[in-house]
C-alpha positions as CSV (number, residue, x, y, z in Angstrom):
1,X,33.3,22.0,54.3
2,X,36.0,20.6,56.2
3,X,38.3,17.7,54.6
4,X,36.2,14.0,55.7
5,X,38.4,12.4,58.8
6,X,38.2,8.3,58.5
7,X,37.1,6.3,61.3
8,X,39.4,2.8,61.2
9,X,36.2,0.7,59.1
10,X,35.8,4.0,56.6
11,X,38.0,4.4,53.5
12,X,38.5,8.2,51.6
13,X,36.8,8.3,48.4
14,X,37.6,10.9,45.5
15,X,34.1,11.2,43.9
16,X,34.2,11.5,40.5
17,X,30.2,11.0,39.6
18,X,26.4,10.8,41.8
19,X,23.3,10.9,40.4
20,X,20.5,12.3,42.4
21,X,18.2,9.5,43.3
22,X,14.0,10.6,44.3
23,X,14.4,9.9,48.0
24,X,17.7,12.4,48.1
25,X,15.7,15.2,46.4
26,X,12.4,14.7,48.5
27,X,15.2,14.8,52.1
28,X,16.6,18.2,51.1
29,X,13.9,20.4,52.5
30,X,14.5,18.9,55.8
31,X,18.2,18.6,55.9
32,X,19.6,21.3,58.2
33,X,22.2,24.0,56.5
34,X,25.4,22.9,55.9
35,X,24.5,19.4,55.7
36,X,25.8,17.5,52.5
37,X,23.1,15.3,50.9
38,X,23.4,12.3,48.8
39,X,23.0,8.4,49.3
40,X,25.7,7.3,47.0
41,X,28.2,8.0,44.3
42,X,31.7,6.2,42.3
43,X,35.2,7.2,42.3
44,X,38.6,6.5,43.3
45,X,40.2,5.1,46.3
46,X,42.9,7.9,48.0
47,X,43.1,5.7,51.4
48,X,42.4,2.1,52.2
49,X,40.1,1.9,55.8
50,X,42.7,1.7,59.0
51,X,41.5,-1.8,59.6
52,X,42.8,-3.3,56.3
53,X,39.2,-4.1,55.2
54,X,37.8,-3.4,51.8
55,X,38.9,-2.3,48.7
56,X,42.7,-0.4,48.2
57,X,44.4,2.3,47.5
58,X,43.4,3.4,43.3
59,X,40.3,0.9,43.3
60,X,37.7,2.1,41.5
61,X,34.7,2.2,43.9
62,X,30.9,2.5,44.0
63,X,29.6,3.8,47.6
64,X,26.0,3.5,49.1
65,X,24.5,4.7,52.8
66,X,22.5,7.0,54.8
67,X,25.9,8.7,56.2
68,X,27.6,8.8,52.9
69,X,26.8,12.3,52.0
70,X,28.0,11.8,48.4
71,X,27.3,15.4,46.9
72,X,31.0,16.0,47.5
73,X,34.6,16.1,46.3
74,X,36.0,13.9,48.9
75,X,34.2,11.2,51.4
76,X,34.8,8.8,53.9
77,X,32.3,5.6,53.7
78,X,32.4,2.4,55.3
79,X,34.1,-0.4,53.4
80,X,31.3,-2.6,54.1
81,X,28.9,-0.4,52.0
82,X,31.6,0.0,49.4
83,X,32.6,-2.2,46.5
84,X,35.0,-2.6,43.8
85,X,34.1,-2.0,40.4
86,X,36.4,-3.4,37.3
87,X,39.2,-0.6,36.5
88,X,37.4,0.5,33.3
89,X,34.4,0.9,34.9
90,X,33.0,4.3,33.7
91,X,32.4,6.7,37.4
92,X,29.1,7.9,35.5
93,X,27.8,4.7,34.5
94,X,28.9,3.4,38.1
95,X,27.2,6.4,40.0
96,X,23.4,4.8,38.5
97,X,23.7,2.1,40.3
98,X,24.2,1.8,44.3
99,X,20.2,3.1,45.2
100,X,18.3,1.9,42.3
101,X,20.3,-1.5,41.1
102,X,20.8,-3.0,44.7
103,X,17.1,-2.0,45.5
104,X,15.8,-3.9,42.2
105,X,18.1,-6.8,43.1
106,X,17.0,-7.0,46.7
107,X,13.5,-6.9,46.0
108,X,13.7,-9.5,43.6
109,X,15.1,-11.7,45.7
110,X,12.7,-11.3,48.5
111,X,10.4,-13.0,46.3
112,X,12.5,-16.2,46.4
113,X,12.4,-18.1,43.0
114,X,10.8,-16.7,40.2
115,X,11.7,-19.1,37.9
116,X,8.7,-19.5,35.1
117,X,6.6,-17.3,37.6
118,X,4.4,-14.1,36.7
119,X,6.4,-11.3,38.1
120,X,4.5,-7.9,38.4
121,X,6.7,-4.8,37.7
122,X,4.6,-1.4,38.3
123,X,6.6,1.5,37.1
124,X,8.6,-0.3,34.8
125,X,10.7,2.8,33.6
126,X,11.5,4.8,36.4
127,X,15.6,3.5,37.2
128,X,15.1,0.8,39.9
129,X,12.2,-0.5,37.1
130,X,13.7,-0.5,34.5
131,X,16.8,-3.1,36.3
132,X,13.9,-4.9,38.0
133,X,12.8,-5.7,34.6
134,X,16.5,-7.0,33.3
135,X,17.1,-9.3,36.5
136,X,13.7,-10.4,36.4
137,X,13.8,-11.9,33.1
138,X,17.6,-13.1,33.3
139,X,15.7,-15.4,36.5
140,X,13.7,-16.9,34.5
141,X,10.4,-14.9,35.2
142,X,7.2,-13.9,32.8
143,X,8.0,-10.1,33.2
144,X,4.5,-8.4,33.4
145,X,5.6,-4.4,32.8
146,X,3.6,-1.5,33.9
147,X,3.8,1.9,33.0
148,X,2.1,4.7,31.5
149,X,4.0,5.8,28.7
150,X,3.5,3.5,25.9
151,X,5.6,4.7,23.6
152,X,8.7,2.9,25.9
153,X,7.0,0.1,25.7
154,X,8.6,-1.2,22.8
155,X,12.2,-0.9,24.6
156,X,10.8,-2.8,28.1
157,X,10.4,-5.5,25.7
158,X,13.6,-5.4,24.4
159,X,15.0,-5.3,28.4
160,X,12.9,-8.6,28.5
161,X,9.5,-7.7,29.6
162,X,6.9,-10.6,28.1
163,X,4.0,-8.3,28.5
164,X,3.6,-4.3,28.5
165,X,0.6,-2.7,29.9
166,X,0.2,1.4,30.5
167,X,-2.2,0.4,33.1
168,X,-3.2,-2.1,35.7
169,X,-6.7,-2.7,34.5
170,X,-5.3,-4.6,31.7
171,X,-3.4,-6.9,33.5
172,X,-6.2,-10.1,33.5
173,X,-3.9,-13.0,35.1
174,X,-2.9,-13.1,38.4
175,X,1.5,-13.0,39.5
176,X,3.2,-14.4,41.7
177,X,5.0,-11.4,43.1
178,X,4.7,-7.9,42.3
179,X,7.3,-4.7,43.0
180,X,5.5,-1.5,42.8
181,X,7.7,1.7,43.0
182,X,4.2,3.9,42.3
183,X,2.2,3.4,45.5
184,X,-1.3,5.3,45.9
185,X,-3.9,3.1,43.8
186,X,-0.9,1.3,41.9
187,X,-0.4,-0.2,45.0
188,X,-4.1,-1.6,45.8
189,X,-4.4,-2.5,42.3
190,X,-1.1,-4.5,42.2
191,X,-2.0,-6.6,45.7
192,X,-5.5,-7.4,44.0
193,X,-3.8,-9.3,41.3
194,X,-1.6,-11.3,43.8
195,X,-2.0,-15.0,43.5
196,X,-2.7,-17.3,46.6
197,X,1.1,-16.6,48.5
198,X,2.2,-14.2,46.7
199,X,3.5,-10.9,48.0
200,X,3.8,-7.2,46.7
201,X,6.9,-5.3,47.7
202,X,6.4,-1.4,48.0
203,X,9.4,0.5,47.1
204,X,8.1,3.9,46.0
205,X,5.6,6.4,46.8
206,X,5.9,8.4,43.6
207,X,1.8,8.8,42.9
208,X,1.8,11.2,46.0
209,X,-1.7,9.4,46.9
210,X,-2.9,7.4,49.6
211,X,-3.5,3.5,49.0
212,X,-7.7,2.6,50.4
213,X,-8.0,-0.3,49.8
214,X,-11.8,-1.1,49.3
215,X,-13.9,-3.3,51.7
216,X,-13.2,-6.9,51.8
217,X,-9.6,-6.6,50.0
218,X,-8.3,-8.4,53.0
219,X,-10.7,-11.5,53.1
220,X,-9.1,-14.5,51.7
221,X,-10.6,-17.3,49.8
222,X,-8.8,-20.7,48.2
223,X,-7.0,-18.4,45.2
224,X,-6.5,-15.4,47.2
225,X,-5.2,-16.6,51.0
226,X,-1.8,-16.0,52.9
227,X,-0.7,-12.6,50.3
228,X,1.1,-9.8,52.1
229,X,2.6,-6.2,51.3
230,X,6.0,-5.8,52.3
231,X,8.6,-3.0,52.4
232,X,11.9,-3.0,53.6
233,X,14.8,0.1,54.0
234,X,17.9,-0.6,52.0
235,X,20.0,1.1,54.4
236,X,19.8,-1.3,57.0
237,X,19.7,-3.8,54.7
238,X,22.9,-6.0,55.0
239,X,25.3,-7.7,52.2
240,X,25.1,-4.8,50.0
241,X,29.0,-4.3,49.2
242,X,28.4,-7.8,47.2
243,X,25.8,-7.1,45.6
244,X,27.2,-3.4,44.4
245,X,30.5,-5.2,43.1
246,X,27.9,-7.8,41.2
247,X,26.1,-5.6,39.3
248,X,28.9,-2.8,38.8
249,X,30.6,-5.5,36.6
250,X,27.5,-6.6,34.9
251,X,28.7,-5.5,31.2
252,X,25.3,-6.4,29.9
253,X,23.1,-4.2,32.5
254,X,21.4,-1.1,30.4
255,X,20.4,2.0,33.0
256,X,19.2,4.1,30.3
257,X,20.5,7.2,28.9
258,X,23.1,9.3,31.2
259,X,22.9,12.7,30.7
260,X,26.4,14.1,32.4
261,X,26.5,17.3,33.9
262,X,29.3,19.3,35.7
263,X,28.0,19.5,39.2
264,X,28.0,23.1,39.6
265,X,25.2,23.1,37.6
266,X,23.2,20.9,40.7
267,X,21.7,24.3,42.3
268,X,20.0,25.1,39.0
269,X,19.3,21.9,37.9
270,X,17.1,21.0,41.5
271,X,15.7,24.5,41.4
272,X,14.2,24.4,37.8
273,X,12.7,21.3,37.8
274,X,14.2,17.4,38.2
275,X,12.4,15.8,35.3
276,X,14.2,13.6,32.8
277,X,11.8,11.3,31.3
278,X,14.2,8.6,29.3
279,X,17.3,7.9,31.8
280,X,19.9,9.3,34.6
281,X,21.1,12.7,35.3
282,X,24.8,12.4,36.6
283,X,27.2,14.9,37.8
284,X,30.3,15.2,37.3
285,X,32.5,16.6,40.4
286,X,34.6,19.5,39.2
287,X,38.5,18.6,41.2
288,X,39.9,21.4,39.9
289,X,38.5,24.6,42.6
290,X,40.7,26.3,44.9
291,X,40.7,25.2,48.3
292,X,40.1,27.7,51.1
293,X,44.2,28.3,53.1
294,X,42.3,26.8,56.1
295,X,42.1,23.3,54.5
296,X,45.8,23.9,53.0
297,X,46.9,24.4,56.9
298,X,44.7,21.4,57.8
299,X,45.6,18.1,59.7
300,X,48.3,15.5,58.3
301,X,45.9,13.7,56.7
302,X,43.9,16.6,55.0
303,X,47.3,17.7,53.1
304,X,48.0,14.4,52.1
305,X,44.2,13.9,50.6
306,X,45.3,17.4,48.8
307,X,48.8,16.2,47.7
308,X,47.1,12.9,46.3
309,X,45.1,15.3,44.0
């Protein structure tokens, strides 16, 4: 691919780490050949953006966007979907955050105060779970957990969940708000034990199911009136550079196991199956290949994005 060419609001990024996120893998049948996937990823600052915005020159970043194509050695990204992370910031640990983090954060806060409020969290393990779970409780909510394997229970508790449940049919109190990254029946089952006001926020589609929702879900009495389902797309969503930089140096913010892995091992890893049941797969971007004598002979600024290497 040819060496990334910065518009004046986009800084160059040497990506050291990206972890796959579910929405990147479930794109890549549809992206065209050639393309270069990927929502987000860390690294290293090689140029500040033209316009003097953002962070500088050896900042240790954290990217997010629908144009950042982070599945690569070197990437230009706008400054306002960039943030700085503290120096010692590990890229890996960094990399886990932009997609899942800011989407747990953001739904949270689309609930509005949750302080000593039921707080529904379906899915409770998966990565954007697991940090709903951690803010939630930090807020001040009654973290109500879901999720099927119940032998992880034990460490939602310890993230600060009140109350565990492999299932919604044991849930027997109503919440205030619920985030549901499941969808299907999850979903229906999750706005039936919404309180009068209360809202459920869809963020995944993961049980690959339709939601019917039976007849007479939608009429409202005293307990049950004014509820809504909501969604909203992080990539249009603004203010995200903050809220990257707030929870990149959040020392006390568990993602779960990392299991690191050089990035030419990507092809296999996507063709053979995606699964990792306890944490993150990361890659690690490999800075060490020969480049082709065409980028060598590039443009000014693709020899000195080389000589910076």
């Amino acid at each position: 691919m040819a060496e990334p060419s910065p518009l004046p609001h986009e800084l160059l990024v040497r990506v050291e780490a990206f972890a796959p996120n579910p929405g990147d893998l479930a794109a890549l049948p549809e992206i065209p050949a050639g393309s270069i996937p990927g929502w987000d990823g860390a690294g290293v600052v090689l140029e500040p953006a033209a316009d003097g915005a953002g962070p500088q020159v050896g900042d240790r970043v954290l990217f997010l966007g629908l144009g950042a194509r982070g599945w690569a050695q070197r990437r230009a990204v706008p400054h306002a979907a960039t943030a700085a992370a503290p120096p010692d910031a590990e890229s890996e640990h960094l990399s886990t955050l932009p997609v899942p983090a800011t989407s747990a954060l953001r739904a949270l806060r689309k609930l509005g105060s949750i302080l000593g409020r039921r707080i529904l969290i379906v899915g409770a393990t998966s990565a954007v779970g697991r940090i709903a779970v951690q803010l939630a409780a930090r807020s001040g909510a009654h973290v109500v957990a879901v999720a099927r394997d119940e032998s992880r229970h034990a460490h939602l508790r310890r993230l600060g969940a009140h109350e565990t449940h492999a299932d919604l049919s044991s849930v027997t109190s109503r919440v205030h708000g619920a985030i549901d990254m499941i969808g299907g029946q999850h979903l229906v089952d999750a706005y039936a034990l919404l309180e009068s006001g209360a809202t459920v926020i869809a963020l995944g589609h993961s049980a690959g199911a339709d939601e019917r929702f039976p007849y007479g879900a939608f009429i409202a009495d005293p307990k049950t009136s004014v509820r809504s389902i909501t969604t909203f797309f992080l990539g249009s969503e603004p203010g995200l550079a903050d809220e990257m930089a707030y929870l990149a140096a959040d020392r006390q913010l568990q993602v779960g196991d990392i299991d690191t892995r050089p990035w030419t091992e990507l092809a296999t890893w996507i063709e053979h199956g995606t699964h990792h049941p306890s944490g993150r797969v990361v890659f690690r971007v490999d800075h060490g290949l020969p480049f082709p004598n065409t980028h060598k002979q590039g443009t000014g600024r693709e020899r000195s994005a080389l000589l910076k290497e």
